[in-house]
C-alpha positions as CSV (number, residue, x, y, z in Angstrom):
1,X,0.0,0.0,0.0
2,X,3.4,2.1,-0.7
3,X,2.5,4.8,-3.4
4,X,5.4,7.1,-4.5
5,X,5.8,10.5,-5.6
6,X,9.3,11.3,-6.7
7,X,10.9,11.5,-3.0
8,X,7.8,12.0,-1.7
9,X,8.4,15.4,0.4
10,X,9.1,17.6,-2.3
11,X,12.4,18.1,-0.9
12,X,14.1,21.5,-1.7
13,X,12.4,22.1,-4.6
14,X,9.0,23.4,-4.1
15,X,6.1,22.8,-1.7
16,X,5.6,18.7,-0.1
17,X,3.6,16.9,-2.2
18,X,2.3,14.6,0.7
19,X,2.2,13.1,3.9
20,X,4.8,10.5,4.6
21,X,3.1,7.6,7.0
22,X,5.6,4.8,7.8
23,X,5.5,2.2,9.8
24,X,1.9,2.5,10.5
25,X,1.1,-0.1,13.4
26,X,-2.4,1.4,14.9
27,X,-4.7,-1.2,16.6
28,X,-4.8,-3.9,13.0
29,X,-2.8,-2.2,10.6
30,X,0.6,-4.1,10.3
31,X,3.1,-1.6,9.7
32,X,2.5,-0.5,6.2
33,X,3.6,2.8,4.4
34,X,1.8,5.7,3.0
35,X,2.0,8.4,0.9
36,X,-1.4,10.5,1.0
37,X,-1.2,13.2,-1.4
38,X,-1.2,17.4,-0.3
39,X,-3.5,19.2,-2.1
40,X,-6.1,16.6,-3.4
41,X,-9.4,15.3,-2.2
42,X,-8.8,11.7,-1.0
43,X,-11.1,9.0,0.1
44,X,-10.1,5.9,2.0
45,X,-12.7,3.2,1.6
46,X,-12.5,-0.7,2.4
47,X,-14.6,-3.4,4.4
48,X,-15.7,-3.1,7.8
49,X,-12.6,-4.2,9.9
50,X,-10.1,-3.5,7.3
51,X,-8.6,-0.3,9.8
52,X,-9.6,2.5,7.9
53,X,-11.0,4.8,11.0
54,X,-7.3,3.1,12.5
55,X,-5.6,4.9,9.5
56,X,-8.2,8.3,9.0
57,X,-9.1,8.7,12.7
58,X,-6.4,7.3,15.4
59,X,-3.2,7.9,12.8
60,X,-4.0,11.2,10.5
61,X,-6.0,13.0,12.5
62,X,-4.2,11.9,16.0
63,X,-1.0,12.9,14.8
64,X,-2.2,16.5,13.6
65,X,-4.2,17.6,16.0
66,X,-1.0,16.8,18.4
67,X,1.3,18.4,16.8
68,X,-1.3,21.4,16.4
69,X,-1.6,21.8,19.8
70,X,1.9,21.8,20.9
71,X,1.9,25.0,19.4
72,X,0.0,26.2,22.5
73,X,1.0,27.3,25.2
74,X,1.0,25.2,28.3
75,X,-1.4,27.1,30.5
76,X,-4.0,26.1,27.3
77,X,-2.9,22.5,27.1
78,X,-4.1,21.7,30.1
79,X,-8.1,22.6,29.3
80,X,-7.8,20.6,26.1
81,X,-8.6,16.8,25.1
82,X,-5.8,15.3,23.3
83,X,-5.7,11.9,21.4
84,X,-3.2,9.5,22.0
85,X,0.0,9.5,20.4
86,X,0.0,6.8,17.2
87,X,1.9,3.9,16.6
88,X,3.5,4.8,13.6
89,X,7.8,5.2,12.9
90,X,7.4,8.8,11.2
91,X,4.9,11.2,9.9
92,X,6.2,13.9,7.6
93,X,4.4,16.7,6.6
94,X,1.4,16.6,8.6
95,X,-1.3,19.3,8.8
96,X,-3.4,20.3,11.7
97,X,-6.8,18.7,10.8
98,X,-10.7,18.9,11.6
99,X,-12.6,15.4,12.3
100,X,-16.4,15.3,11.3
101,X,-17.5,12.2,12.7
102,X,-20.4,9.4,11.9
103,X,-22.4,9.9,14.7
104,X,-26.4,10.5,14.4
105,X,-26.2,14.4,16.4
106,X,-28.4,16.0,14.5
107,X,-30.9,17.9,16.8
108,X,-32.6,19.9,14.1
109,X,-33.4,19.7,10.4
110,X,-31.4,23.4,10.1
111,X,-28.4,21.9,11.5
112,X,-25.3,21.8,9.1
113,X,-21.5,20.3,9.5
114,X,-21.2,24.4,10.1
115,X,-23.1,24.6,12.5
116,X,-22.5,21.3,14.8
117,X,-18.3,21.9,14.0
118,X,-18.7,25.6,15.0
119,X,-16.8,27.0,11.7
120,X,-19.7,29.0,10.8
121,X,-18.5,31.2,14.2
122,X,-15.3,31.6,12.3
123,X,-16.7,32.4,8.9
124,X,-18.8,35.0,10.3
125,X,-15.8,36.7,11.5
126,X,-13.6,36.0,8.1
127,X,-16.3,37.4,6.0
128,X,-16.8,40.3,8.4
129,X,-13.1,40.9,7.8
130,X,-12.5,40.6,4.4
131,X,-15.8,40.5,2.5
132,X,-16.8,43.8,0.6
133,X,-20.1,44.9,-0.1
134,X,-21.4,46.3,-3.6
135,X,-24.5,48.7,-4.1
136,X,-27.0,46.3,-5.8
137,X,-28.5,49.5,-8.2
138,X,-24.8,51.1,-9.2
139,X,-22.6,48.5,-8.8
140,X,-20.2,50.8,-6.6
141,X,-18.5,49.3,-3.7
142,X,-20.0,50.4,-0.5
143,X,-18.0,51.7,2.3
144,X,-17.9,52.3,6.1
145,X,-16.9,56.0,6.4
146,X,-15.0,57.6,9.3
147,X,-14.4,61.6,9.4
148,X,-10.9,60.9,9.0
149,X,-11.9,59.1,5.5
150,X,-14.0,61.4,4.9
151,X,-11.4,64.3,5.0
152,X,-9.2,62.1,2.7
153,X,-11.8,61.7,-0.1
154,X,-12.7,65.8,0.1
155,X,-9.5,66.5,0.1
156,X,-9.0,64.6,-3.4
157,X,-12.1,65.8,-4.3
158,X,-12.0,69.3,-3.4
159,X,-9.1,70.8,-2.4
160,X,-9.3,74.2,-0.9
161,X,-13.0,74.7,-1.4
162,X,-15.0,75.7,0.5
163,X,-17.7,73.0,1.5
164,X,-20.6,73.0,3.7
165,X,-20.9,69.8,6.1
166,X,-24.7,69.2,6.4
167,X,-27.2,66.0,8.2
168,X,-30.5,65.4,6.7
169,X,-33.6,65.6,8.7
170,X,-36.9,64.2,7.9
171,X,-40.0,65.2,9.2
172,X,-42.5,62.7,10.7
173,X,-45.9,63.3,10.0
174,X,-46.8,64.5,13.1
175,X,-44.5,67.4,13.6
176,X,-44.4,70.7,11.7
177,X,-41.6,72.1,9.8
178,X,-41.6,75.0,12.7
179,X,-41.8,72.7,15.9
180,X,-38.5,71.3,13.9
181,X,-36.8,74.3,12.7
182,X,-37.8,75.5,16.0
183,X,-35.6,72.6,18.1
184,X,-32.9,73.0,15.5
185,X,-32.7,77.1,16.4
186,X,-32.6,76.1,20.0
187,X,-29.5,73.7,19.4
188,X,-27.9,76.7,18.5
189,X,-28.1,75.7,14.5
190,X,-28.6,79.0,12.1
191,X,-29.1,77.5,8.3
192,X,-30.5,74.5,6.5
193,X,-29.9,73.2,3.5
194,X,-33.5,73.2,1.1
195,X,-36.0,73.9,-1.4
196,X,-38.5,72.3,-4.2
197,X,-36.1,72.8,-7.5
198,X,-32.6,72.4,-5.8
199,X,-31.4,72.8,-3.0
200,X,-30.8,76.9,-1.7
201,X,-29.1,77.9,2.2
202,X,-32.0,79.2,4.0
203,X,-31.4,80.9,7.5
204,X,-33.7,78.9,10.0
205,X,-35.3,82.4,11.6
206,X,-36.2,83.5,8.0
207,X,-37.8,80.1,7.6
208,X,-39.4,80.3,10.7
209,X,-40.9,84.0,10.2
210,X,-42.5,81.9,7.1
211,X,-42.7,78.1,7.2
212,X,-44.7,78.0,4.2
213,X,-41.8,78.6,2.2
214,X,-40.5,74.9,2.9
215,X,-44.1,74.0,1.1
216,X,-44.6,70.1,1.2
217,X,-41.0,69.2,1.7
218,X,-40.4,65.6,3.7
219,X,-36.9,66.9,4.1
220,X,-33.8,68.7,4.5
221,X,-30.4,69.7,5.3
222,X,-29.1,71.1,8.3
223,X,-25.7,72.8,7.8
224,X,-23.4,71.7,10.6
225,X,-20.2,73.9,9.8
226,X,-18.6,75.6,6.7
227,X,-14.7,74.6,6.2
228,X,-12.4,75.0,3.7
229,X,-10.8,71.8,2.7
230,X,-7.4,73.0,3.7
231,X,-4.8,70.7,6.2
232,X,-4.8,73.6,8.5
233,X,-8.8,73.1,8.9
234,X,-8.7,69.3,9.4
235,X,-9.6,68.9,12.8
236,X,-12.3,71.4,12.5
237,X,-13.7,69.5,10.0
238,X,-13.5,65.8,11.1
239,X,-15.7,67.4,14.4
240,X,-18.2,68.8,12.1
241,X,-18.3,65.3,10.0
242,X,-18.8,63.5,13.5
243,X,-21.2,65.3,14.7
244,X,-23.1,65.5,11.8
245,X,-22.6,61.5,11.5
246,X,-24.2,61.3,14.9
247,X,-27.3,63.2,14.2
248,X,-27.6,62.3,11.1
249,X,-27.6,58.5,12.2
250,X,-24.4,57.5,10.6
251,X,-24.5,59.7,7.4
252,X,-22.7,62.5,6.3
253,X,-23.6,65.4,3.3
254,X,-20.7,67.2,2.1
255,X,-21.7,70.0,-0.2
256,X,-19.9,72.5,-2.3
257,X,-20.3,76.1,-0.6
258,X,-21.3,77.3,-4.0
């Protein structure tokens, strides 16, 4: 059951090309070697008796969860269930390995090998990691903004403008536009952003001498700061950008002054 690959390791040359088992002397199995090949979707079959869980379970698997977890520390070793060391002369090139049992533990029709191995906890944190998320109508790739990369982008958007750092504010049906503009004034806020046929910079105690003037809007703008994208006015500006992230529950306007 010998089954050679050129030296079998790889040597010097490249990558192993599998895992050398000799002398493999688990429970039956009469001190055979193996070469299992790296890299390639392997299945050991035979009849019942014939040592394959001997080979798969108590050799492969033994052997590189072992030599996975002396890569621990010792303080963690001692909480963890280790297999027993296999009979075998030498095992080269060994990875550290998962084993899915045949056992009936299936306690619901939605459980998965995910789920009942617990990799779907670690996939949940890969993808969270290094998965990127695309706008479904534009095709752009969506990203998590900060007011520090929010600077960088109007920066190489804009530099030195002037721009106007604004949070949208909707109006529930059962306010008016002067109980809001009225809150706004009393936050110490002094211009929106607003109008039916583009947007115009409306002072709020104009708006509120005449609330009609906002018509049957559902929304609008309310101008945080006005910066000039220059590096002496960066900290000025990442403040304005978070506190109009805040209010404006984790979105930001940036508009040209003009």
């Amino acid at each position: 059951m010998t089954r050679k690959t050129g030296d079998g390791a790889g040597g010097s040359r490249g990558r192993p090309e599998c895992i050398r088992l000799r002398g493999v002397r688990q429970n039956n199995l009469k001190g055979f070697d193996l070469d299992v090949p790296l890299g390639r979707y392997v299945v050991v079959t035979g009849l019942s008796g014939a040592g394959k869980s001997s080979l798969v379970f108590e050799t492969l698997h033994a052997e590189g969860q072992r030599r996975y977890v002396e890569t621990f520390s010792a303080y963690t070793r001692q909480f963890l269930e280790l297999l027993d060391k296999p009979k075998v002369d030498s095992i080269e090139n060994i990875r550290p390995s998962i084993a899915i049992e045949q056992t009936n533990t299936v306690k619901s029709s939605r459980s998965t090998v995910g789920t009942m191995t617990e990799l779907t906890d670690f996939f949940k944190v890969w993808f969270s990691h290094v998965a990127e998320c695309f706008d479904p109508e534009t095709g752009e790739r969506v990203e998590d903004d900060s007011p520090q990369s929010v600077w960088r982008k109007t920066v190489a958007a804009n530099p030195g403008a002037s721009v106007v750092i604004a949070f949208e504010v909707a109006r529930p049906k059962n306010l008016s536009w002067a109980e809001i503009l009225g809150n706004l004034k009393n936050q110490t806020y002094v211009r929106v952003l607003a109008g039916p046929a583009g947007l115009s910079v409306h002072r709020i105690d104009d708006l509120l001498a005449d609330p009609g003037r906002l018509g049957d809007l559902d929304r609008i703008f309310v101008a945080q700061d006005r910066v000039r994208v220059d590096p002496a006015e960066m900290a000025r500006f990442t403040e304005a950008v978070e506190t109009a992230m805040h209010f404006g529950r984790g979105e930001v306007r940036v508009f040209e002054a003009e």
